[in-house]
C-alpha positions as CSV (number, residue, x, y, z in Angstrom):
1,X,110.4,115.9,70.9
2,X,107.1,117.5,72.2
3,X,105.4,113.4,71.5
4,X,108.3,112.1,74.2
5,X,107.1,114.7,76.9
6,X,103.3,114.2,75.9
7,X,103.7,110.7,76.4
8,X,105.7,111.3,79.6
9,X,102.8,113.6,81.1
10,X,100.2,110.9,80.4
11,X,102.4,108.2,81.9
12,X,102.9,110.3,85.1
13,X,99.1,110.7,85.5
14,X,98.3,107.4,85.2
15,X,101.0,106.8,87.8
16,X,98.8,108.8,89.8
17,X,95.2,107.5,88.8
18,X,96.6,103.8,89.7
19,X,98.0,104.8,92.8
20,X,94.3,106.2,94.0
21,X,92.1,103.3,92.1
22,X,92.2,100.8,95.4
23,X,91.0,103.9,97.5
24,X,88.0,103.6,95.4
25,X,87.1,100.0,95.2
26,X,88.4,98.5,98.6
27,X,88.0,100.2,102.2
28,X,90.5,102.4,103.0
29,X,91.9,100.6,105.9
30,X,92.5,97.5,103.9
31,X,94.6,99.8,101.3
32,X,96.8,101.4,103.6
33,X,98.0,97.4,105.1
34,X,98.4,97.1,101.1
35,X,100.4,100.0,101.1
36,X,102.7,99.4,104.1
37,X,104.8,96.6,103.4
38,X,107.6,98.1,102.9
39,X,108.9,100.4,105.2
40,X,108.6,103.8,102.9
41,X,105.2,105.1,102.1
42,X,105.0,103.3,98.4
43,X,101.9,104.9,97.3
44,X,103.2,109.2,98.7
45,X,106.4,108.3,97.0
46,X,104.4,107.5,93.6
47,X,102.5,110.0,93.5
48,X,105.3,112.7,94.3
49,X,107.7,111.6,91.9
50,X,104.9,111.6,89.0
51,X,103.5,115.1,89.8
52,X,107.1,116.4,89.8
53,X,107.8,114.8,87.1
54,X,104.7,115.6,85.1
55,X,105.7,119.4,86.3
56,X,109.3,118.9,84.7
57,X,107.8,117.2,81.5
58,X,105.1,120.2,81.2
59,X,107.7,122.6,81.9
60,X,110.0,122.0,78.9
61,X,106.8,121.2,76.9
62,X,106.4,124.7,77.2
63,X,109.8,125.8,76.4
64,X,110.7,127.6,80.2
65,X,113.7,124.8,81.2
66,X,116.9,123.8,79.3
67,X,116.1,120.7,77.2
68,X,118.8,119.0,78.4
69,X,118.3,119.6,82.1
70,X,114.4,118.4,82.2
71,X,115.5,115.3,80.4
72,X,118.1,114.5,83.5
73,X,116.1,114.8,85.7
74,X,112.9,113.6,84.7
75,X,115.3,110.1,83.5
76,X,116.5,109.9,87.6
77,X,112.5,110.5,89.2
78,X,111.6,108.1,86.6
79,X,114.3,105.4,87.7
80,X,113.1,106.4,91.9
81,X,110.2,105.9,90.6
82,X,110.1,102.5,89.1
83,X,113.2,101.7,91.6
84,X,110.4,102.0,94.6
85,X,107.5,100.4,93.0
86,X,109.6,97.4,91.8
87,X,110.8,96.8,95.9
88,X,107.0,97.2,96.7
89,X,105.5,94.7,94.2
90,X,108.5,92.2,95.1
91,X,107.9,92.2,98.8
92,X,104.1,92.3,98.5
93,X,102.4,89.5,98.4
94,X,99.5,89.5,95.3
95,X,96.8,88.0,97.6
96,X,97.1,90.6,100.3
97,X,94.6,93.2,99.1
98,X,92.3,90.5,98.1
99,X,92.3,89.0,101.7
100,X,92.3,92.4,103.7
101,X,89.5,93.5,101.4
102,X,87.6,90.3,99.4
103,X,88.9,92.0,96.0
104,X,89.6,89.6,93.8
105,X,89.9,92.4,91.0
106,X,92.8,93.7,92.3
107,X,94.6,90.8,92.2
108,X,98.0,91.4,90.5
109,X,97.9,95.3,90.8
110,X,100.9,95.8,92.2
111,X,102.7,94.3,88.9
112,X,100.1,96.0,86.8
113,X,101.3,99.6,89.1
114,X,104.3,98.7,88.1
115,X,104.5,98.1,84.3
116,X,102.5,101.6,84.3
117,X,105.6,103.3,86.1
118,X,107.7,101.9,83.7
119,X,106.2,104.5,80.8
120,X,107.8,107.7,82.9
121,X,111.4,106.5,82.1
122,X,110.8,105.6,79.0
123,X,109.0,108.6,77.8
124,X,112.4,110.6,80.0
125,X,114.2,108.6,78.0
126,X,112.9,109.1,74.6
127,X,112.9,112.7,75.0
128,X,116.6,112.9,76.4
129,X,117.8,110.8,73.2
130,X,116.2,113.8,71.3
131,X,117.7,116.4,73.1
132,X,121.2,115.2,73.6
């Protein structure tokens, strides 16, 4: 049980490390056109959803929610989660950020962004089947 909300906690911070990595290695300007194709702030949303869910996963890590509760909830901000990123890598187009910016190392990363979100479900996943 405590391995499923371990691995959940790590997936929700690398949620959030990938989410900040283009603000590192392209101008910000250039990340935020990245950012903004779809209508809802992709990158806010992301970030949100992981540090609540890294809160939730912490929290019955430490035994202070109801098992089954935790699991719920982190299993829905896990499928917003993924839900939101999978709309944003479909509609973005993988050369954008390399054209805005000249990165041609983040080519792909909003498919790379996603596959990482994918581990927050999972892990919600793996720790409800324990639970319930």
């Amino acid at each position: 049980m405590s391995k499923a909300l371990k691995a959940g906690m790590v997936s929700c911070l690398a949620v959030v490390a990938l989410v900040s990595l283009p603000y590192f290695l392209a101008p910000a300007v250039a990340v935020s056109v990245y950012y903004d194709t779809i209508p809802v702030p992709v990158e806010l949303i992301d970030v949100l959803l992981s540090l609540v869910a890294f809160i939730a996963f912490g929290s019955a890590l430490r035994g202070r929610s109801d098992p089954a509760t935790i699991a719920g909830v982190t299993v829905v901000l896990g499928g917003f989660l993924v839900g939101i990123t999978l709309w944003w890598a479909l509609v973005t187009p993988a050369s954008t950020l390399v054209e805005a910016a000249r990165m041609d190392s983040l080519n792909g990363y909003q498919w790379v962004l996603f596959l990482v979100t994918i581990g927050v479900p999972t892990s919600a996943g793996w720790y409800a089947r324990t639970v319930l």
